[in-house]
N, C-alpha and C positions, 0 to 999 in steps of 0.2 A: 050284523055287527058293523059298526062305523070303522073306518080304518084307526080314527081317531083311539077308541078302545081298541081296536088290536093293537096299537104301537104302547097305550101302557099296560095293556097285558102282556107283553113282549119285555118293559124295559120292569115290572115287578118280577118275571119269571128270572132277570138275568139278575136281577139285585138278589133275587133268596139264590139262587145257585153263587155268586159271588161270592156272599154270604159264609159260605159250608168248603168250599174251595181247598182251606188247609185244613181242617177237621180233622183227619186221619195222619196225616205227618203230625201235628200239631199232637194228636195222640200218645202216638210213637215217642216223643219227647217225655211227656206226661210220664208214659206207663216205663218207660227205659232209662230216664236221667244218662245223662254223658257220665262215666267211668263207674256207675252203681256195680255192673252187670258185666260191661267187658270193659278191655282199655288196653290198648297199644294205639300202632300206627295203622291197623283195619278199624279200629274206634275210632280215632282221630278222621281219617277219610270219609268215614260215615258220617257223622255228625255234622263235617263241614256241609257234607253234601246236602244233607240235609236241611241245614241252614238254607244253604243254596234254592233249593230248592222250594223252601216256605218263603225266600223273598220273591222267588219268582210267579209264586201265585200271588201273594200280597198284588205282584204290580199288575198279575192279569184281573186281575180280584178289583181293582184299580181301575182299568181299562173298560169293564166290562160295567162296571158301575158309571164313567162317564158313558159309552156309551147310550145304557138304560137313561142318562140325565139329555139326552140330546133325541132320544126316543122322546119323552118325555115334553121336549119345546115345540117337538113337530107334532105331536097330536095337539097340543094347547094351538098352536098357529093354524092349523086345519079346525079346529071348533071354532078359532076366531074369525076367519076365511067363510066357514060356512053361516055364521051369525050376521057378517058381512051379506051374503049374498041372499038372505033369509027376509031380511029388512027392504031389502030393494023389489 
């Protein structure tokens, strides 16, 4: 296998895992609503945290998707490098 395909087998595997990321917090919203179930100031704590916590994957979710996008430029720039040097 070229390096070329293993950087976008690398930056497909981090986009579907980016992907799925909050799925299960994301859940837990879903299935528990804020005040349905419980509610004082250990619900209040929860929820925020929770918030907290679904933006902070968001932004790795984010991160992890540029980087698959810069995986992505360097196997296109090594297929063009190799076409380059193919030719000569």
């Amino acid at each position: 296998m070229q390096e070329s395909e293993r950087l976008r087998e690398a930056a497909t595997k981090l986009r579907n895992i980016a992907s799925k990321l909050d799925d299960k917090p994301e859940q837990v919203k879903r299935d528990y609503p804020r005040d349905k179930y419980w509610k004082g100031p250990a619900a209040d704590t929860f929820y925020q945290t929770l918030d907290n916590g679904l933006k902070q994957l968001r932004d790795l979710a984010g991160d992890m998707n540029e980087y698959a996008r810069r995986l992505e430029e360097k196997a296109a720039a090594l297929d063009k490098e190799a076409k380059e040097q193919a030719k000569r």
